[in-house]
N, CA, C and O of each residue as an XYZ file, in Angstrom:
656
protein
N       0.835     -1.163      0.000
C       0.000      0.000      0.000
C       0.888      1.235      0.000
O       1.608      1.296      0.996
N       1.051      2.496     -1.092
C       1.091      3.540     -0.988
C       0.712      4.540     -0.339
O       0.386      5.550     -0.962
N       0.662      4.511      0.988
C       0.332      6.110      1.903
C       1.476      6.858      2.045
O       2.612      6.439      2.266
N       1.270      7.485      1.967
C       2.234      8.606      1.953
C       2.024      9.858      2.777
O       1.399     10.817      2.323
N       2.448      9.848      3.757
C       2.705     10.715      5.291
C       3.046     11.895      4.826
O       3.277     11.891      3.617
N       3.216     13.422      5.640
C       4.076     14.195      5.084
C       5.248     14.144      5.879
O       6.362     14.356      5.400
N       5.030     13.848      7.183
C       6.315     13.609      7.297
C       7.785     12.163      6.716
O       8.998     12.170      6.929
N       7.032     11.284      6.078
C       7.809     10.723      5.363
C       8.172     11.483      3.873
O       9.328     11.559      3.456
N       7.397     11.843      3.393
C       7.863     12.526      2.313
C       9.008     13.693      2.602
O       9.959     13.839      1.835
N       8.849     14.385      3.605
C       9.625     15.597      4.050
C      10.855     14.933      4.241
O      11.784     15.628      3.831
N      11.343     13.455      4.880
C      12.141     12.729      5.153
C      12.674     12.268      3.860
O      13.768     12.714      3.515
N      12.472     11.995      3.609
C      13.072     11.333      1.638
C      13.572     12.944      1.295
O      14.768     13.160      1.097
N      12.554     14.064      1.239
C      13.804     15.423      0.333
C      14.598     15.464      1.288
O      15.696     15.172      0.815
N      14.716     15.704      2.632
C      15.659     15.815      3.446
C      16.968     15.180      3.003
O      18.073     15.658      2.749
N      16.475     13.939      2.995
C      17.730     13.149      2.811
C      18.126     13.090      1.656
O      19.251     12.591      1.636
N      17.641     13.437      0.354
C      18.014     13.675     -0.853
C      18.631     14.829     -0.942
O      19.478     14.733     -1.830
N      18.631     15.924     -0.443
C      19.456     17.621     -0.203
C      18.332     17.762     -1.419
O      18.960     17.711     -2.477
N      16.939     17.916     -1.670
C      15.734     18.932     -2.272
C      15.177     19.555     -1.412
O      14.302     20.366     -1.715
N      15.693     19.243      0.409
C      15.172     20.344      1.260
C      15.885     20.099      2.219
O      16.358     19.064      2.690
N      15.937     21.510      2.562
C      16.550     21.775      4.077
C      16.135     22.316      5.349
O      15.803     23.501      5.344
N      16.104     21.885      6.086
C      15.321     21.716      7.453
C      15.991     22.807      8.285
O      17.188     22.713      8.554
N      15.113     24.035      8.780
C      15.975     25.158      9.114
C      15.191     24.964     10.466
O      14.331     24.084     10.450
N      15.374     25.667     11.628
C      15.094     25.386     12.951
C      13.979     25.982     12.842
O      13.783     26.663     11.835
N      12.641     25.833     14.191
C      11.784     26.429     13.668
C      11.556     27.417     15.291
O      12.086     27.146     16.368
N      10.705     28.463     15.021
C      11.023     30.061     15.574
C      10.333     29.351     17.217
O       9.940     28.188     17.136
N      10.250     29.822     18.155
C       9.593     29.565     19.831
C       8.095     30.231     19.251
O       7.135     29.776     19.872
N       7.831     30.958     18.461
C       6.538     31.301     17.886
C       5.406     30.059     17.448
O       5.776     29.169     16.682
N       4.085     30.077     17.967
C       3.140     29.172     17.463
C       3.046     29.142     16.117
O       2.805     30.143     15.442
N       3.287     27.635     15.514
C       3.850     27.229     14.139
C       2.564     28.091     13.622
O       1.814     28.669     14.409
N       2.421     28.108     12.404
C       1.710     28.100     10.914
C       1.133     26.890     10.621
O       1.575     25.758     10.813
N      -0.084     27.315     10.049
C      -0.423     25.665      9.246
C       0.159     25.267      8.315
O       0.968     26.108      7.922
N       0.155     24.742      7.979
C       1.195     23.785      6.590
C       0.083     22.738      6.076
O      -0.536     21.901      6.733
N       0.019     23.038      4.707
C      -0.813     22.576      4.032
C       0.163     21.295      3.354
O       1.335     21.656      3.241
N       0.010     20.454      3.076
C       0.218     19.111      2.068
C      -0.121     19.507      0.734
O      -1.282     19.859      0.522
N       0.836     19.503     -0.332
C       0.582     19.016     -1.526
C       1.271     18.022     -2.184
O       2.447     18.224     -2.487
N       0.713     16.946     -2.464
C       1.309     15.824     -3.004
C       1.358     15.884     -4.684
O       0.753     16.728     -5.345
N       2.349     14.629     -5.336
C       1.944     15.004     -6.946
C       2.421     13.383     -7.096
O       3.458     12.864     -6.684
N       1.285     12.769     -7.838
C       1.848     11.369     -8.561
C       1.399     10.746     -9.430
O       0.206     10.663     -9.721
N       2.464     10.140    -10.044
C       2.434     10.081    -11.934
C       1.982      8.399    -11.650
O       2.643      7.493    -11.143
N       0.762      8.402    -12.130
C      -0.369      7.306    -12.647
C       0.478      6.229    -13.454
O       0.116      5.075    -13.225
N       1.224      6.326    -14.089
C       2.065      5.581    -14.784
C       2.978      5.035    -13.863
O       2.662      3.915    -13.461
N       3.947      5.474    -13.446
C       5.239      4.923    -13.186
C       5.133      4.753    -11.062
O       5.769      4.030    -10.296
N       4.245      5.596    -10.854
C       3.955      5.448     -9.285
C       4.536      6.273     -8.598
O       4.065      6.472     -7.478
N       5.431      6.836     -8.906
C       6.571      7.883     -8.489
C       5.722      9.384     -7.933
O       5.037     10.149     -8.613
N       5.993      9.445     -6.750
C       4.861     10.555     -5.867
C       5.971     10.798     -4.799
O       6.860     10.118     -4.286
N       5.258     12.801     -4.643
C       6.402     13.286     -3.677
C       5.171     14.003     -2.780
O       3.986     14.084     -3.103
N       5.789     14.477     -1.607
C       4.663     15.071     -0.789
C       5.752     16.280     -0.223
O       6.888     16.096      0.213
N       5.126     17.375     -0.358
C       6.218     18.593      0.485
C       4.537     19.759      0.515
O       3.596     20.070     -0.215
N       5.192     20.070      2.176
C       4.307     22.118      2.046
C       4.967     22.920      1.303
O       4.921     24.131      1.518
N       5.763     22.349      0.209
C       6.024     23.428     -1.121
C       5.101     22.375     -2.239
O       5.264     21.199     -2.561
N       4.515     22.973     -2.468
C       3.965     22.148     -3.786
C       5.123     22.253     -5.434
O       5.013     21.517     -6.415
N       5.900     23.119     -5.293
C       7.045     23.506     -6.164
C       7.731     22.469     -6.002
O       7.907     21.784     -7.009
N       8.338     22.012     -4.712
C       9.067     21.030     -4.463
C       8.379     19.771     -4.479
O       9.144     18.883     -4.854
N       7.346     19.399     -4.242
C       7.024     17.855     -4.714
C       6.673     17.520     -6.052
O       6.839     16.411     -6.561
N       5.952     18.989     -6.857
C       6.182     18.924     -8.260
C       7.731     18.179     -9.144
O       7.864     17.251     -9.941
N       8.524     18.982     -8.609
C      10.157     18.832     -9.093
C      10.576     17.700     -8.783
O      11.529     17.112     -9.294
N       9.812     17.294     -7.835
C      10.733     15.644     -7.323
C      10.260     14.312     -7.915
O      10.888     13.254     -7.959
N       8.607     14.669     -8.514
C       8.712     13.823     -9.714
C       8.745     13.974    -10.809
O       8.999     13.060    -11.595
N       8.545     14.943    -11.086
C       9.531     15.420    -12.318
C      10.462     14.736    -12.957
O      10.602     14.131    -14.020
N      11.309     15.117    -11.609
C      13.000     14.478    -12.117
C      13.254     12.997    -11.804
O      14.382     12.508    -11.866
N      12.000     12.205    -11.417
C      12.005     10.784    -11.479
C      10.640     10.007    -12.731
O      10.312      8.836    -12.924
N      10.166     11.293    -13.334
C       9.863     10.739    -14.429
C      10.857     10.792    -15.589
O      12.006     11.233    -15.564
N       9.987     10.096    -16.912
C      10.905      9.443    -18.358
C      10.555     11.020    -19.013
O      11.436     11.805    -19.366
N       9.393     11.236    -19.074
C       8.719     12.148    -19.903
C       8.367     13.599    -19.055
O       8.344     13.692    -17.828
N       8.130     14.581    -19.919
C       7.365     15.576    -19.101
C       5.981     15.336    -18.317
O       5.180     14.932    -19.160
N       5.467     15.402    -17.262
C       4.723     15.071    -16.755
C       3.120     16.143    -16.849
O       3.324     17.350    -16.717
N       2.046     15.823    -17.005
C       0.755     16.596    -17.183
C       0.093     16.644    -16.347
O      -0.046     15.517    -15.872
N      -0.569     17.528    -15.729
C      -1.587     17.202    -14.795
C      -2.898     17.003    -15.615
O      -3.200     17.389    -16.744
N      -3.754     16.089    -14.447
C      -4.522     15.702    -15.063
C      -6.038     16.126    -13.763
O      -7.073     16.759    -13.974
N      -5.591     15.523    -12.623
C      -6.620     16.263    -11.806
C      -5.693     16.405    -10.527
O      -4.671     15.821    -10.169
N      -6.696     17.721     -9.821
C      -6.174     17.971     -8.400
C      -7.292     17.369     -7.852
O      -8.297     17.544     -8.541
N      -7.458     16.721     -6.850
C      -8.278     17.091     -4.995
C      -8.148     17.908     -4.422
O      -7.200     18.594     -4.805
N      -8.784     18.366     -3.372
C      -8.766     18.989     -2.255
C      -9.257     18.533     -1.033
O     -10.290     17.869     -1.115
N      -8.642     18.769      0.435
C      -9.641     18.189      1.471
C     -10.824     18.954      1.639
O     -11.883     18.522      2.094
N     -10.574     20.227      1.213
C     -11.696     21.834      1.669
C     -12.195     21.844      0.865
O     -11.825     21.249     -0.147
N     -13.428     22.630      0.962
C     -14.195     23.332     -0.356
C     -13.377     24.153     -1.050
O     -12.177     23.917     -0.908
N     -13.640     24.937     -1.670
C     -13.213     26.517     -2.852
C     -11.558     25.987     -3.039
O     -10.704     26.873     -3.050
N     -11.134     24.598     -3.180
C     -10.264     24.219     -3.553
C      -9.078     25.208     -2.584
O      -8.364     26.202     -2.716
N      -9.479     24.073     -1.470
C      -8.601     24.425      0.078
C      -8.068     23.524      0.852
O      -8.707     22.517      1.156
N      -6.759     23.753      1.310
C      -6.643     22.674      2.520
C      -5.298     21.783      1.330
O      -4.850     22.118      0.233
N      -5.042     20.643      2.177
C      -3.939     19.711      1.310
C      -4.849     19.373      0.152
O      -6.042     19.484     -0.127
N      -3.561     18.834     -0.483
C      -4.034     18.239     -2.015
C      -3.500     17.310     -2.698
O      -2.456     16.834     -2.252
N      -4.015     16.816     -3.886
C      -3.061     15.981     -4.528
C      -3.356     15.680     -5.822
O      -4.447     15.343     -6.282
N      -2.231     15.834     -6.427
C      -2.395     16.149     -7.941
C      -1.727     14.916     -8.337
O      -0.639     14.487     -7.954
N      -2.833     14.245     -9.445
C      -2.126     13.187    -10.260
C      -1.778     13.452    -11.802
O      -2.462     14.241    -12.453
N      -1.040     12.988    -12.185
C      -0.463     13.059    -13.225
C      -0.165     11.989    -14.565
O      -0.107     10.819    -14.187
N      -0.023     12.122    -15.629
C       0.567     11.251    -16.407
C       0.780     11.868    -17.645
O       0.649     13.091    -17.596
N       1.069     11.399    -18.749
C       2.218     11.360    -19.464
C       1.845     12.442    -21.139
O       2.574     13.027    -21.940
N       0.248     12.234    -21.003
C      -0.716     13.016    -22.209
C      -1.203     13.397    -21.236
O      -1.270     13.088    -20.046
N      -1.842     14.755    -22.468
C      -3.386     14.943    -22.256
C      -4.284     14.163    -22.109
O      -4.304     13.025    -22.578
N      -5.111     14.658    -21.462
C      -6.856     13.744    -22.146
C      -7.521     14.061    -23.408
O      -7.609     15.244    -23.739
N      -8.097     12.952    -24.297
C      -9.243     13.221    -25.086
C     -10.675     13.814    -24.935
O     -11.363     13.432    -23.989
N     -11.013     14.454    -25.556
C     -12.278     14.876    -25.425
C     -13.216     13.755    -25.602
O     -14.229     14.235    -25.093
N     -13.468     12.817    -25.913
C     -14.566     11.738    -25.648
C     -14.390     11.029    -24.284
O     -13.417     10.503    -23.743
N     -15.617     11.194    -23.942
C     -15.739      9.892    -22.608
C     -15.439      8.708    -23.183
O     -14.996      7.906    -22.361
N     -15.516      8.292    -24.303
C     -15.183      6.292    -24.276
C     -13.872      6.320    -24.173
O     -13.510      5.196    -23.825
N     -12.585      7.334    -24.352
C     -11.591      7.312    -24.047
C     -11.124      7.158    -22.594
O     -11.755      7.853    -21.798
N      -9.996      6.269    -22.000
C      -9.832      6.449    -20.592
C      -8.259      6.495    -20.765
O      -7.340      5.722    -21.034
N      -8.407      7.488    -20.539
C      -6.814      8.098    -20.403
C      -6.076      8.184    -18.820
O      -4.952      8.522    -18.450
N      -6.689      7.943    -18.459
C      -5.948      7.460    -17.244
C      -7.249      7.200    -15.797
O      -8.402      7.597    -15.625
N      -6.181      6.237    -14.903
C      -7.331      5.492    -13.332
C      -6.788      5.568    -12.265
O      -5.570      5.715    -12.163
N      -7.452      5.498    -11.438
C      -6.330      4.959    -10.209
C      -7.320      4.608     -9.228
O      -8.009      5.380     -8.560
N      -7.305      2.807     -9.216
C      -7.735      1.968     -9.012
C      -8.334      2.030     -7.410
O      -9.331      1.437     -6.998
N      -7.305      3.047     -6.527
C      -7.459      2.747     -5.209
C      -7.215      4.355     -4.898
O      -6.185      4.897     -5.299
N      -7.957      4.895     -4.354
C      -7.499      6.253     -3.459
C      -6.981      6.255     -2.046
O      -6.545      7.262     -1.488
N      -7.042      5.308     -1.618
C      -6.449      4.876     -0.215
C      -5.065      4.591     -0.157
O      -4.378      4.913      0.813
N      -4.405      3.707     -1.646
C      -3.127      3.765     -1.602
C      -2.436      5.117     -1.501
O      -1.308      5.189     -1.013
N      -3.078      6.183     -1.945
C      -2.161      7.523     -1.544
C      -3.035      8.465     -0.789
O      -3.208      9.648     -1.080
N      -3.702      7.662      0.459
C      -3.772      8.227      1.669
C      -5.689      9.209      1.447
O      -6.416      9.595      2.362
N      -5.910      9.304      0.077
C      -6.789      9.795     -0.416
C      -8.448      9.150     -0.169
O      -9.338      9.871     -0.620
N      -8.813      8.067      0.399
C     -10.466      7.172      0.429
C     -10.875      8.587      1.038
O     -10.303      9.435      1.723
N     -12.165      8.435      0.449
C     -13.552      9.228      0.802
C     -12.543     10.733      1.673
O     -12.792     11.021      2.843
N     -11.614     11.401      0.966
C     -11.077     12.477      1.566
C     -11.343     13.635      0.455
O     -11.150     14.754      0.931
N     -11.661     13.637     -0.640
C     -11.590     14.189     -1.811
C     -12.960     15.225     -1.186
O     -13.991     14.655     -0.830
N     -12.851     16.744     -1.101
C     -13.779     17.519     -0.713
C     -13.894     18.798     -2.297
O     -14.846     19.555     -2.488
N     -13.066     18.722     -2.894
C     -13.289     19.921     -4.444
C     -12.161     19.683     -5.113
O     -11.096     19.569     -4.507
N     -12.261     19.557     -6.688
C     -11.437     19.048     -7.150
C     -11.571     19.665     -8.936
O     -12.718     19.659     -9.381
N     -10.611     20.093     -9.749
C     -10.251     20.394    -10.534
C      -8.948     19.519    -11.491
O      -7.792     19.153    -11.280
N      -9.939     19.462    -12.629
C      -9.375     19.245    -13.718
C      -8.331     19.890    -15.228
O      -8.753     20.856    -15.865
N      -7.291     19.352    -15.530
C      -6.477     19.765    -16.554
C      -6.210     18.953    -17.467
O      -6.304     17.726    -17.426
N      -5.667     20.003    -18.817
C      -5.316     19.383    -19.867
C      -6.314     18.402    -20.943
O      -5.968     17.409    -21.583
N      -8.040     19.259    -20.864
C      -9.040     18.563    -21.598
C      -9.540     17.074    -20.881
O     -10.107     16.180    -21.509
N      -9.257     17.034    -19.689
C      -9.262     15.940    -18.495
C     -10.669     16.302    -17.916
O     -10.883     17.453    -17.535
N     -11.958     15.005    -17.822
C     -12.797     15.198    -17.030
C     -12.696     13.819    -15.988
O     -11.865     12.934    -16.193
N     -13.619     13.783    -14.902
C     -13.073     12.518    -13.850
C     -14.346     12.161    -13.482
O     -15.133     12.983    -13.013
N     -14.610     11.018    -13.652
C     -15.583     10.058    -12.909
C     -15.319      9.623    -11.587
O     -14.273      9.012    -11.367
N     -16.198      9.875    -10.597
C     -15.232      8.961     -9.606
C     -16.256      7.771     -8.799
O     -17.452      7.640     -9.059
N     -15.718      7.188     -8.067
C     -16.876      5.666     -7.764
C     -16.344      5.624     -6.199
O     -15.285      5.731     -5.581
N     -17.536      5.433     -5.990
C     -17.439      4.821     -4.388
C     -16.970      4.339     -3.758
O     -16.654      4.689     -2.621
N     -16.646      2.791     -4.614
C     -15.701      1.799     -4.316
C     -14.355      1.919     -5.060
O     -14.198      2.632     -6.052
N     -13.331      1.102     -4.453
C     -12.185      0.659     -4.913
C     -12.156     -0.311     -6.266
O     -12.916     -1.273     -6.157
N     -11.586     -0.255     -7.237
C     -11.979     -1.004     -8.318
C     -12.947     -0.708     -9.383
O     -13.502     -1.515    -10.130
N     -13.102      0.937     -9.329
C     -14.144      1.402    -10.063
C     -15.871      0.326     -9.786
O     -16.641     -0.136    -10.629
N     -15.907      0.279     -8.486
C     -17.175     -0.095     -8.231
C     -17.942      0.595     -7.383
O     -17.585      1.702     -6.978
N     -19.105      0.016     -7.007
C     -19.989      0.868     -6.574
C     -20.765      1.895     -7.207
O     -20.877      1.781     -8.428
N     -21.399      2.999     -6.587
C     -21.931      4.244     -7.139
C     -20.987      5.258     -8.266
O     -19.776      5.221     -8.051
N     -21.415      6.089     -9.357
C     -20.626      6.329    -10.003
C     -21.201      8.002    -10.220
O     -22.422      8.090    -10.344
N     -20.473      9.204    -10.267
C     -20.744     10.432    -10.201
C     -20.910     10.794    -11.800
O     -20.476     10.050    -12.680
N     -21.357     11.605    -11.972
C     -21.332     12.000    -13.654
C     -20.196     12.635    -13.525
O     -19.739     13.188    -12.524
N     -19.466     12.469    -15.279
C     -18.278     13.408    -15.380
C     -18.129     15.148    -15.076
O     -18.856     16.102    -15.353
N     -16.887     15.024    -14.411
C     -16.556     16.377    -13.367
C     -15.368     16.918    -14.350
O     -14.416     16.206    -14.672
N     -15.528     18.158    -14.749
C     -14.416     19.006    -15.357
C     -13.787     19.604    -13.727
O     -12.762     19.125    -13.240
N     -14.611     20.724    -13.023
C     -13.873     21.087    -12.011
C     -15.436     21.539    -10.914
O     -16.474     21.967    -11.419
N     -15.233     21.294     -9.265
C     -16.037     21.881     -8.552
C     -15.682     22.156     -7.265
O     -15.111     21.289     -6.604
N     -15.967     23.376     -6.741
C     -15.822     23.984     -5.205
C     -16.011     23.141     -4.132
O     -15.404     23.226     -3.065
N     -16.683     22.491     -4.355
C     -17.673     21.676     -3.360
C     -18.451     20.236     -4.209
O     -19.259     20.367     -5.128
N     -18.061     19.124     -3.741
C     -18.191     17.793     -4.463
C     -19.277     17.576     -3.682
O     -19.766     16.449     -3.753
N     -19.906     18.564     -2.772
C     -21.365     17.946     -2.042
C     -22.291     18.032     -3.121
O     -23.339     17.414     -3.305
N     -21.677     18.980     -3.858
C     -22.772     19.812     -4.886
C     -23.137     18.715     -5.944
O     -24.364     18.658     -6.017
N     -22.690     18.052     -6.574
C     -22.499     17.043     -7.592
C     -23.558     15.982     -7.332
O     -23.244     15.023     -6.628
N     -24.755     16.067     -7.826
C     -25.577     14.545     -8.063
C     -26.014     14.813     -6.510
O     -26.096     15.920     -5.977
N     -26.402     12.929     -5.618
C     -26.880     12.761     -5.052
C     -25.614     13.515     -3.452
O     -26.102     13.416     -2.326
N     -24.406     14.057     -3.549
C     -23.355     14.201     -3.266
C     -21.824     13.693     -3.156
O     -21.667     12.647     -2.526
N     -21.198     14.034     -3.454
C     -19.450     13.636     -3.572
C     -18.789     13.692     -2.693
O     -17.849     12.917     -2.519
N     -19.193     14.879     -1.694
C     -18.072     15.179     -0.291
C     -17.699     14.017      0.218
O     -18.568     13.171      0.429
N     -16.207     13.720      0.542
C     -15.596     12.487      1.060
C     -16.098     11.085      0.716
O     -16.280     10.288      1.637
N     -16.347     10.709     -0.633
C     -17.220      9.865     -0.837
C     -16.305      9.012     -1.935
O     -16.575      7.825     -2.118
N     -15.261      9.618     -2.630
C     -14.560      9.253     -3.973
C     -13.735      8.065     -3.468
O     -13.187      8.436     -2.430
N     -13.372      6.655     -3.782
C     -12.366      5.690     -3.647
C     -11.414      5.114     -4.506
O     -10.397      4.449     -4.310
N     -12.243      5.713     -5.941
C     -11.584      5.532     -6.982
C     -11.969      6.483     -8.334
O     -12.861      7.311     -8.155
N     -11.336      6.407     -9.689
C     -12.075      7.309    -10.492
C     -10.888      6.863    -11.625
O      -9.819      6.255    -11.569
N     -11.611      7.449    -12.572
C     -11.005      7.493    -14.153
C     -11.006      8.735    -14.324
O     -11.630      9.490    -13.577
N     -10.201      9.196    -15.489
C     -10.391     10.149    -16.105
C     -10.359      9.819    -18.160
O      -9.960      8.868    -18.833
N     -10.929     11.014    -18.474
C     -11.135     10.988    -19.880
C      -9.810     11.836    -20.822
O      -9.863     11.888    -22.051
């Protein structure tokens, strides 16, 4: 199983020198948001509160330039941590096309956490209840604030999904 912590991810750039760990102030921390990024193809996913920096780190462990294809969010108005998957094209404009899946949202820490979510690169996303593209199934989503809004509702409900 793929979960992915932030503090394990923060631990891997650490130890790679893509980040450096500076002391932190006697002042009550800041929130720190999570943004994760991982390429559907090859599995290769980074997690940093720089989203610049987990971008770059698979990046440079993919073959190809990498695309986004959809973000999550935990918040509404596209707030809070996130996680952006990726792969290798665009999407087609037809639904019978499936340009990319990901079979399990739990392997990257994601089951029923998905609260607003936006799409790229001519990319729309189905998403299903269950793991294995089963269960209940949402109509195709280009981008929305709030996944309560969608059908019978979406908030924390996504386990798996395709995109077009």
């Amino acid at each position: 199983m793929r979960v992915l912590t932030a503090a394990a991810c923060v631990l891997a750039l650490v130890a790679g020198g893509l980040l450096s760990v500076a002391p932190v102030a006697s002042a009550a921390p800041a929130a720190s948001e999570e943004h994760c990024f991982v390429d559907i193809e090859s599995g290769a996913a980074a997690c940093s509160q720089d989203a610049a920096v987990a971008r770059a780190t698979v990046s440079r462990g993919a073959v190809a330039a990498r695309v986004d294809r959809v973000t999550f969010w935990d918040k509404t108005s596209y707030k809070g941590e996130s996680i952006t998957f990726q792969g290798s094209s665009k999407c087609t404009p037809s639904y019978g096309d499936i340009n990319g899946q990901v079979s399990n949202l739990g392997d990257w820490g994601w089951n029923n956490r998905a609260t607003s979510l936006k799409t790229y690169n001519r990319c729309d996303v189905k998403l299903y209840n269950g793991v294995n593209f089963t269960g209940a199934s949402s109509v195709w989503i280009d981008r929305t604030p709030n996944l309560a809004q969608i059908g019978a509702g979406w908030n924390n409900r996504a386990s798996s999904y395709k995109s077009t």
